[in-house]
C-alpha positions as semicolon CSV with decimal commas, in nm:
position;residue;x (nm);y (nm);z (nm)
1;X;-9,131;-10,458;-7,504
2;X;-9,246;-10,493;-7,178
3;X;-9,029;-10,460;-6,843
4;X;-9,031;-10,775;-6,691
5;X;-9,103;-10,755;-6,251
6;X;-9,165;-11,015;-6,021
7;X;-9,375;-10,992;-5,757
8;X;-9,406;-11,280;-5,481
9;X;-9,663;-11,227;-5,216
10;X;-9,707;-11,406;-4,901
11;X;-10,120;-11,408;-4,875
12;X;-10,347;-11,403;-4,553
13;X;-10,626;-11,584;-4,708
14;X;-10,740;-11,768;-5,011
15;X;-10,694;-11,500;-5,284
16;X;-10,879;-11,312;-5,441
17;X;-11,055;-11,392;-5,828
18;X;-10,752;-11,253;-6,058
19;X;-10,505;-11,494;-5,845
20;X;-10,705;-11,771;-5,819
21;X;-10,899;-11,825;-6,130
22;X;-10,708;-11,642;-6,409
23;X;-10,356;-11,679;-6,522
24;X;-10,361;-11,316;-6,726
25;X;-10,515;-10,973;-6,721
26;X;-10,408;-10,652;-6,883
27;X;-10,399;-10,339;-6,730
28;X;-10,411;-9,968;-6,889
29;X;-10,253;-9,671;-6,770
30;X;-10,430;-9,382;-6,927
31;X;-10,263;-9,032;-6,924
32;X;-10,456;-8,742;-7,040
33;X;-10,375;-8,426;-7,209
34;X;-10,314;-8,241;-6,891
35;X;-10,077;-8,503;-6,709
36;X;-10,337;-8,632;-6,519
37;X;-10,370;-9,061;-6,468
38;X;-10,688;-9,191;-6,624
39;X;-10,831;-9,469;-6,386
40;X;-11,183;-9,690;-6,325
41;X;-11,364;-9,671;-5,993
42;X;-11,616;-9,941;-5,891
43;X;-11,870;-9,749;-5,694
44;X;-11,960;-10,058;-5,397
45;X;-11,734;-10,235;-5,488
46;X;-11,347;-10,064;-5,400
47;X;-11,290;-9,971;-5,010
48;X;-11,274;-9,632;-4,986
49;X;-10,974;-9,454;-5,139
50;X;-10,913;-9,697;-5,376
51;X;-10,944;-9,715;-5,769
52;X;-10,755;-9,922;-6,021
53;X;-10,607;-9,890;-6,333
54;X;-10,837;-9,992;-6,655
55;X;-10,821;-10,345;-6,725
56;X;-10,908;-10,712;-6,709
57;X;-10,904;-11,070;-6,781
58;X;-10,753;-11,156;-7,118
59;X;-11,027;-11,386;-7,277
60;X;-10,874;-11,786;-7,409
61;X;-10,729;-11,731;-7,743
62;X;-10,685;-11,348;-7,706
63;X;-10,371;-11,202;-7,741
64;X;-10,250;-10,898;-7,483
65;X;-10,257;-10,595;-7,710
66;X;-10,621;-10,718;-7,833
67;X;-10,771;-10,764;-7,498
68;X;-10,613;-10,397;-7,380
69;X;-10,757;-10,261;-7,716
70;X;-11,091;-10,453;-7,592
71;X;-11,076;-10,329;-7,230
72;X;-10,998;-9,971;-7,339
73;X;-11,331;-9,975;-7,543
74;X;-11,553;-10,130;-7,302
75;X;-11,412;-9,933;-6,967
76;X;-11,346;-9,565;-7,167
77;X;-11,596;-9,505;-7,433
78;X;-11,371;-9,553;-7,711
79;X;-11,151;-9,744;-7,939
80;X;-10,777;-9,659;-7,961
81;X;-10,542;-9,793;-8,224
82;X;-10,284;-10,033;-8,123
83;X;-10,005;-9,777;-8,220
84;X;-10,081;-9,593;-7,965
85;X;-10,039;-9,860;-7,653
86;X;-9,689;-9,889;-7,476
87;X;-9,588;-10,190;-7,353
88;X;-9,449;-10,051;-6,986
89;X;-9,457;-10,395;-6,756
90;X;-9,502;-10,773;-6,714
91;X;-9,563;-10,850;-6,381
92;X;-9,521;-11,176;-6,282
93;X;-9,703;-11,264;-5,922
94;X;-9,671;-11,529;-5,697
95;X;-9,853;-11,565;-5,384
96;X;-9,921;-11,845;-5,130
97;X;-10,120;-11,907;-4,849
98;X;-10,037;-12,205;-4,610
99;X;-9,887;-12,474;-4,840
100;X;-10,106;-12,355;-5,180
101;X;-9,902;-12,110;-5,475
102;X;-10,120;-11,927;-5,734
103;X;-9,979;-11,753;-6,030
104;X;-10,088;-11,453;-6,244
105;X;-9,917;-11,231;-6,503
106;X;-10,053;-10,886;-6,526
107;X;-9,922;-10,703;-6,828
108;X;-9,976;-10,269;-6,804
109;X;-9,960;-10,079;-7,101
110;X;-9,904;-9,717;-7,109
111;X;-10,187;-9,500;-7,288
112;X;-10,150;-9,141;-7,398
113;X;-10,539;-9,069;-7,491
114;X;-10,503;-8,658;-7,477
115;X;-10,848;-8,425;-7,429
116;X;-11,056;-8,702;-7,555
117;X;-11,365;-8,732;-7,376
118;X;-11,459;-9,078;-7,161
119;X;-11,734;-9,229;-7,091
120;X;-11,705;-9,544;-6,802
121;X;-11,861;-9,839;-6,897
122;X;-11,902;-10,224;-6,860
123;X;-11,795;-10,271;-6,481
124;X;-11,618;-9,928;-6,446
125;X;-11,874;-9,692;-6,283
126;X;-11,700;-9,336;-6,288
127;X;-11,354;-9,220;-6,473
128;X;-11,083;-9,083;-6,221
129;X;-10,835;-8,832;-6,295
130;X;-10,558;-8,848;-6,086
131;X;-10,216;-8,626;-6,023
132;X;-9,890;-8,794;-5,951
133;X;-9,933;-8,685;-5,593
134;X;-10,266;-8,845;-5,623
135;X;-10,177;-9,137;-5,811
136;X;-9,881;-9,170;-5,504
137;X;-10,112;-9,165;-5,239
138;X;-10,331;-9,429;-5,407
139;X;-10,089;-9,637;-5,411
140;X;-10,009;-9,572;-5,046
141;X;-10,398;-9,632;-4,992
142;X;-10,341;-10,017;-5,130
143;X;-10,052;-10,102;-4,922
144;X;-10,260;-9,981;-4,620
145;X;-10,548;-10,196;-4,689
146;X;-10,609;-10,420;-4,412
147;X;-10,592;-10,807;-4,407
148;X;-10,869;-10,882;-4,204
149;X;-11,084;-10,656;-4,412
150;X;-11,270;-10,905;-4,579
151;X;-11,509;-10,876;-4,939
152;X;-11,721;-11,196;-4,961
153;X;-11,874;-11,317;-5,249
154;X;-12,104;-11,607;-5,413
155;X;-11,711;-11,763;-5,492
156;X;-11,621;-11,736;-5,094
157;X;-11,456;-11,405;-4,958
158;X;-11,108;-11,260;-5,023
159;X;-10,869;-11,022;-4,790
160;X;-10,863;-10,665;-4,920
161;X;-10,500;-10,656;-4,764
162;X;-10,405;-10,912;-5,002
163;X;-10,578;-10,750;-5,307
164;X;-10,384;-10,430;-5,175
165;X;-10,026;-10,563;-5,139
166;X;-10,049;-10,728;-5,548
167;X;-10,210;-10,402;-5,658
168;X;-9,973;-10,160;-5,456
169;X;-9,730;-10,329;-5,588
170;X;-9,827;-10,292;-5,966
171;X;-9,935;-9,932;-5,953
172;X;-9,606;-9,875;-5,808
173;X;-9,423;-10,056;-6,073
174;X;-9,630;-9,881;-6,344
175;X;-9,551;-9,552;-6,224
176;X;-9,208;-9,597;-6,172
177;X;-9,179;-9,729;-6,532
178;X;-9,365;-9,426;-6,659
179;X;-9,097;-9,206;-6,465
180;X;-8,822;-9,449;-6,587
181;X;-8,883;-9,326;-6,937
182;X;-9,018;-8,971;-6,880
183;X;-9,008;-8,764;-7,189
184;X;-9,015;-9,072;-7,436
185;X;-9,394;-9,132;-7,325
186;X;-9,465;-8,751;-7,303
187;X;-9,396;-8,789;-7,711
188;X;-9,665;-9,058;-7,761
């Protein structure tokens, strides 16, 4: 069952896509054999110093666990069986800007995937292995983003503070959930 969190926002400029234009996406926390976070970077696309967690928009009609299972194959390399996801958190965000809400729900499922190797795929250019001190300062890295730090695009432009204070927020959460239930997910 996943942890339920809100998460209210107050945003600096129209928001970016995942706020605006979807109401779902479902993030994967990857551990490996070794402790270490399994993440995506998006070489040109991130600001420096910043990664995310595996993950994306949950297609009409698809449920949550299918569209992790999905994501998993298409970012990683491979295809996990649904046994082996964790349901760690629900995060529900809110943000506005001026007079105009948006809602998401971003749902993060833990992922114990070993020494397997991985291969990054569909939008994820490289595979990063992070440490908790790493994983800590990347979430340090979001929160520090800057709001007029823009990233424009054929859709308009979005502030990369904005993206950084939803996406601090749920990298936090996840880890603290993760630490919440230590040695039950070191079982998995």
């Amino acid at each position: 069952m996943f942890k339920e969190i809100d998460c209210k926002v107050e945003l600096s400029h129209l928001p970016f896509e995942n706020l605006r234009y979807r109401d779902r996406t479902v993030l994967i926390l990857g551990k490996d054999g070794s402790g270490k976070f399994i993440l995506g970077d998006k070489k040109g696309f991130y600001p420096e110093g910043i990664v995310r967690m595996i993950g994306g928009g949950i297609n009409d009609g698809e449920d949550v666990l299918s569209a992790a299972i999905r994501e998993t194959e298409e970012e990683l390399g491979i295809k996990e069986p649904a046994e082996k996801f964790v349901p760690l958190i629900r995060v529900n965000v809110e943000g506005a800007f001026k007079e105009e809400k948006f809602s998401h729900t971003a749902f993060v499922y833990y992922l114990p995937l070993g020494m397997k190797e991985l291969i990054s795929g569909d939008d994820v250019s490289d595979v990063v292995r992070m440490d908790e001190a790493e994983y800590r300062q990347l979430v340090a890295n979001y929160f520090g983003l800057a709001s007029d730090n823009f990233f424009e695009h054929p859709g308009g432009k979005f502030s990369w503070g904005d993206y950084g204070k939803v996406y601090g927020f749920i990298h936090q959460a996840a880890l603290d959930e993760v630490k919440a239930r230590g040695r039950w997910l070191g079982r998995r």
